[in-house]
C-alpha positions in Angstrom: -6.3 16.0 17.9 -6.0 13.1 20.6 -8.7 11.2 19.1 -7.4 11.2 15.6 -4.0 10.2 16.8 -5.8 7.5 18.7 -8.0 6.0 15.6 -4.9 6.1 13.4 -3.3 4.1 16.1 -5.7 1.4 16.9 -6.0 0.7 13.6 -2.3 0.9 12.1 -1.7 -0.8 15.7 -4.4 -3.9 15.0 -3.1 -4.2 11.6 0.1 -4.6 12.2 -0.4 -6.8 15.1 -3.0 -9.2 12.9 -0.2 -9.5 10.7 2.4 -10.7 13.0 -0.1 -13.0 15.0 -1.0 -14.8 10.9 2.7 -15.5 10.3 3.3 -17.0 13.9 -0.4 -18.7 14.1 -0.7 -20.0 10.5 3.0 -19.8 8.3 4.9 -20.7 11.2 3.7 -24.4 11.7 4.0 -25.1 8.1 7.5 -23.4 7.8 8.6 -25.9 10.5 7.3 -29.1 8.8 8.7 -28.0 5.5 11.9 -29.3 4.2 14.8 -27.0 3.4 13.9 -26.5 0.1 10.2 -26.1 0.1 10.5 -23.5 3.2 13.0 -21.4 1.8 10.4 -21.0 -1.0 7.3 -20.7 0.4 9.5 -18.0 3.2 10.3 -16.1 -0.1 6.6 -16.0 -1.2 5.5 -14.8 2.4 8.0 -12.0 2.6 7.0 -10.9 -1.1 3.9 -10.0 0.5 4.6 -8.8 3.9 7.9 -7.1 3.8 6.3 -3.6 2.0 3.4 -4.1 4.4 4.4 -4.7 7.8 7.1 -2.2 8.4 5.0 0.5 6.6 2.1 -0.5 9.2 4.5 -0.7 12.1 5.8 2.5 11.0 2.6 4.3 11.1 1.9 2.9 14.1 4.8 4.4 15.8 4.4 7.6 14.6 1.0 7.9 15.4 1.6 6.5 19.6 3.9 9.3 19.8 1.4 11.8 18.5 -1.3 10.2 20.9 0.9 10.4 23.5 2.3 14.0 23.0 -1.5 15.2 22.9 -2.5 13.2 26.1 -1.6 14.0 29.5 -1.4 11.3 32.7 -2.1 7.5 32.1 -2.7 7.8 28.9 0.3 9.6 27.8 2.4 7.2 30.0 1.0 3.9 28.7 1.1 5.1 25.0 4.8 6.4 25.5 5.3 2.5 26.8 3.7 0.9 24.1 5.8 3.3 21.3 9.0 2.0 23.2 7.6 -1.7 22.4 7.2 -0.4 18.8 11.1 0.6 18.5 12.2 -2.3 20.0 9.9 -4.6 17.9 11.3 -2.0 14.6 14.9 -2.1 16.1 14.8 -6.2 17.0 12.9 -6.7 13.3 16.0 -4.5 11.7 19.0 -5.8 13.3 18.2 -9.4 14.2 15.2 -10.7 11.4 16.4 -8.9 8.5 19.9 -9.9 7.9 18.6 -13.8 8.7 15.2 -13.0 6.0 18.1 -12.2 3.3 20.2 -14.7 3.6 17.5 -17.2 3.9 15.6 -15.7 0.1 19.2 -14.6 -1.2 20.2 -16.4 -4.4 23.7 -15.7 -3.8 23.4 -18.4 -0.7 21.5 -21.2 -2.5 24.2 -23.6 -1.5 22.9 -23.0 2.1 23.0 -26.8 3.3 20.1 -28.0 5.3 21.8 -27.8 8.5 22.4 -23.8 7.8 18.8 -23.4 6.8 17.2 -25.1 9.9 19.3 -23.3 12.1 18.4 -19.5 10.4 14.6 -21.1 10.2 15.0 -21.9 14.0 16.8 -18.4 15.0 13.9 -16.2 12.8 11.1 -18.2 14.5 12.2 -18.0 17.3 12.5 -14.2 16.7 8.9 -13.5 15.2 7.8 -15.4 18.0 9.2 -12.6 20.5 8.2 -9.6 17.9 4.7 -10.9 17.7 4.4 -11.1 21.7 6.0 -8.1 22.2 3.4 -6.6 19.5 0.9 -7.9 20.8 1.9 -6.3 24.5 2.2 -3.2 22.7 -1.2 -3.0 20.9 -3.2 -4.3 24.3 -1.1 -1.0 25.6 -2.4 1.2 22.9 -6.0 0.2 23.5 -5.1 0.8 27.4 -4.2 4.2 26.8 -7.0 5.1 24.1 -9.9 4.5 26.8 -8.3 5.4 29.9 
């Protein structure tokens, strides 16, 4: 059972973590070179796409580094219980602190942000992908840890 918990893993794990290294690597730049307008736009497009995907991924991912971890025993089981405690704090972080500044950046209820209010929620949810995607990134180098050892 370890080693179907562990291919789930890997791959939910390197999918989600692809996906969070795109936005920061790629979308991120252009995001911070865009004017209010354009951003909030091309931010809306982005999260069309994403937001089904990457908490479904990240989800999967989670559940599956407990199950590895459950079924192994020593390092492995440690190192995969560490990296599922990334995983909540990177769902937990997403959630509470990303979400709520996602809405109110694509909300058509707060179109009259002005441009000072949309670069500093642009500047706050950078900042916070930035810290998701390293903290994802920590967690999948984890997962791979605990799969071979």
């Amino acid at each position: 059972m370890t080693e179907t918990w562990s291919v789930v893993m890997l791959i939910s794990a390197g999918l989600f973590a692809a996906g969070v290294v795109s936005i920061a690597w790629e979308r991120a730049p252009a995001w911070r070179a865009a004017d209010p307008a354009s951003f909030r736009v091309e931010f809306a497009h982005t999260l069309r796409r994403m937001d089904r995907l990457q908490p479904a991924l990240l989800l999967v991912c989670l559940i599956s580094s407990v199950g590895f971890a459950v079924s192994a025993s020593g390092m492995a089981r440690t190192v995969a219980g560490l990296a599922a405690a990334c995983l909540v704090a990177v769902l937990v972080g997403s959630g509470a602190g990303l979400v709520p500044i996602q809405r109110r950046l694509v909300s058509i209820r707060d179109r009259g942000l002005n441009a000072a209010d949309v670069e500093r929620l642009r500047t706050r949810w950078l900042a916070g992908h930035l810290i998701r995607t390293a903290v994802a990134l920590g967690a999948f180098a984890l997962l791979v840890v605990a799969a071979v050892a």
